[in-house]
N, C-alpha and C positions, 0 to 999 in steps of 0.2 A: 636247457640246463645251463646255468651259470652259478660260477663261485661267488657265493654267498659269505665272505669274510666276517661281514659286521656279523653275524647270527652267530658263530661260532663260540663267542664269548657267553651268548645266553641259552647255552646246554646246561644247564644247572642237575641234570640226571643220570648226566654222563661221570663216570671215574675218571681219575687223572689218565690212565691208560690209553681211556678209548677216547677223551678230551684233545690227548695228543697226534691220536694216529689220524684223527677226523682232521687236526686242523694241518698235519703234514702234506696227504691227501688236497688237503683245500689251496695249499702253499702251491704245490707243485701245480695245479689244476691253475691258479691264477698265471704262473710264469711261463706256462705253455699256452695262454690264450692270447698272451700278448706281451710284448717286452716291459718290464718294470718302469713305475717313473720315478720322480725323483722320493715320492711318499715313500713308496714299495722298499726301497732301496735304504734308505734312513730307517727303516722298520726292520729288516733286515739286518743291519750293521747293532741294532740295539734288542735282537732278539736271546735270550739267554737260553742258556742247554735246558732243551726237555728233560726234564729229571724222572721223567716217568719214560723214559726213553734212554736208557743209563749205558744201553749198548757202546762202546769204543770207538767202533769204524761209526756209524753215527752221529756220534759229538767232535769225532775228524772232519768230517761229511759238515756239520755245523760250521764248524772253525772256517772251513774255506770258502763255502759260501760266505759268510758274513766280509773274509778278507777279500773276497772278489766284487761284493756289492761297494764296500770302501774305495776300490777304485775304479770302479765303472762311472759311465757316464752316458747320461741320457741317449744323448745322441748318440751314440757309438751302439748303444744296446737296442735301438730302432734299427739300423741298420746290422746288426748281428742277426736279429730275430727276420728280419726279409730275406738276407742269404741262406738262414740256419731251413726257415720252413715254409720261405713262400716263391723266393728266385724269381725267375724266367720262365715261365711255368711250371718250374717245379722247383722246391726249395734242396737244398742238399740232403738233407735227414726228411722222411716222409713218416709221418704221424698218425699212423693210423693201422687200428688191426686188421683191415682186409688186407691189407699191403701186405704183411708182414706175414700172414698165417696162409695168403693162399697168393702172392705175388701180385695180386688185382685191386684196383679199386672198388669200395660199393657190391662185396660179395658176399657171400653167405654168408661169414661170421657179422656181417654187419644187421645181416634179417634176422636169425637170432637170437643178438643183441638186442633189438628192437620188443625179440616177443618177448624178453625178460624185464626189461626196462617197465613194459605195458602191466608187468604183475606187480609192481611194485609203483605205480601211479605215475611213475614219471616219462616223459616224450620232451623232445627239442622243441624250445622257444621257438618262435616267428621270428624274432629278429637274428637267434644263430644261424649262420652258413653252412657251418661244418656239420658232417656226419656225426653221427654220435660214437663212432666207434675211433676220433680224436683221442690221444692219446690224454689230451686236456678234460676232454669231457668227462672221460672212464675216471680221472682222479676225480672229477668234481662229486661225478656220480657216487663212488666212494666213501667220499666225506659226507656225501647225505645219508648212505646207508650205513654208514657207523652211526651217526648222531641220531638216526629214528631208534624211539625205544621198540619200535613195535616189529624193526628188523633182529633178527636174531642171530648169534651169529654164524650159526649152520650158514644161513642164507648168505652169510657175507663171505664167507667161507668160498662158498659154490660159486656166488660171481667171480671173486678174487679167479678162483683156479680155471673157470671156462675163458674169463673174456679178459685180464689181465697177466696170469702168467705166463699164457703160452706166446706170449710176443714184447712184454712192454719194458721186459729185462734188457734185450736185443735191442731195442731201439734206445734205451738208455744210453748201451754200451755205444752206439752208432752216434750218438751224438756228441758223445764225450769226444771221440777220435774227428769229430769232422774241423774238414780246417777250418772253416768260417766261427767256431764254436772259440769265444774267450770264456765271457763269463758265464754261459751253458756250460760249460764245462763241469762248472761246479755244481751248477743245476744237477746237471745229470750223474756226477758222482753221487749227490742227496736220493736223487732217484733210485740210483742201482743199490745202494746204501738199506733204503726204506723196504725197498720191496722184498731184501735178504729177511730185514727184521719182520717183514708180515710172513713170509713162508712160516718160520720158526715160529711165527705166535699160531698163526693156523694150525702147523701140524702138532705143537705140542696140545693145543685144545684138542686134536683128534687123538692123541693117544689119552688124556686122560678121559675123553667122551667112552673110548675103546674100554677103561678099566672099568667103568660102571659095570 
């Protein structure tokens, strides 16, 4: 699995809504695979508020990313992203949901993962390293399962709450605080930002799925 940026513009069946939450998803999913270059960053710096995304904390969440892409710099943000997630065998912040949900690498929730993934067509590329349960991956994943019309969003729902909420909040927050973290920082204020505004759109879909 990899972010698929160019595609995201030719969702033409998609609402402004779910246009946005795919391509947030997809944002974040790019900036956790790898540190930004100079494109990412100038994209970044000229990205305007999602209007379909009208939440407060959110368009704060925006404003600071964009003022942190403004002054970052290449070079600095390659070496942010080695200390942040790759180190000396191990980066400072650890990415990933076995980590997090059962202190181990490569455990249960990552076979699980796997059999969900297997229902919905998608498996890791040959050329990706990482486990799928990357914290990269799970956004990318995401943004392909908002953009399939054929996923629904029960089903997005279900993934969101088994293999996303219960760890990816926590690793957000973990990354904002770590020292190696400049402009992750902001990354991960967007993160902690986004995943508020997905609970609240999930669970208000479940309370009115509830009044039927």
């Amino acid at each position: 699995m990899t972010a698929n940026t160019e595609a995201l513009a030719d969702r033409e069946t998609l609402d402004d809504t779910e246009q946005a939450r795919a391509d947030v998803y997809a944002l974040l999913g790019a900036l956790l695979t790898r540190p930004p270059d100079a494109t990412l960053l100038g994209l970044l710096q000229r990205i305007p508020p999602m209007e379909a995304m009208s939440d407060s904390t959110m368009a704060a969440a925006w404003s600071t990313l964009k003022q942190s892409a403004a002054g970052a710099q290449v070079e600095g943000l390659q070496e942010e992203f080695q200390d942040l997630f790759i180190g000396i065998g191990r980066g400072e912040v650890v990415p990933y949901g076995s980590w997090y949900m059962t202190g181990f690498l490569m455990e249960k929730p990552l076979a699980e993962l796997r059999v969900d993934l297997q229902r919905f067509g998608l498996q890791r590329q040959e050329q990706t390293h990482e486990p799928e349960d990357h914290a990269a991956a799970l956004c990318e994943t995401m943004s392909l399962l908002v953009s399939d019309p054929e996923v629904t969003f029960t089903q997005q729902r279900e993934f969101f709450a088994k293999h996303i909420e219960p760890w990816m909040g926590r690793f957000f927050g973990d990354l904002a605080v770590a020292s190696a973290a400049r402009f992750y920082r902001a990354a991960a204020l967007l993160g902690e930002r986004f995943l508020e505004v997905e609970r609240t759109h999930f669970s208000m879909f479940g309370v009115r799925s509830a009044e039927r």
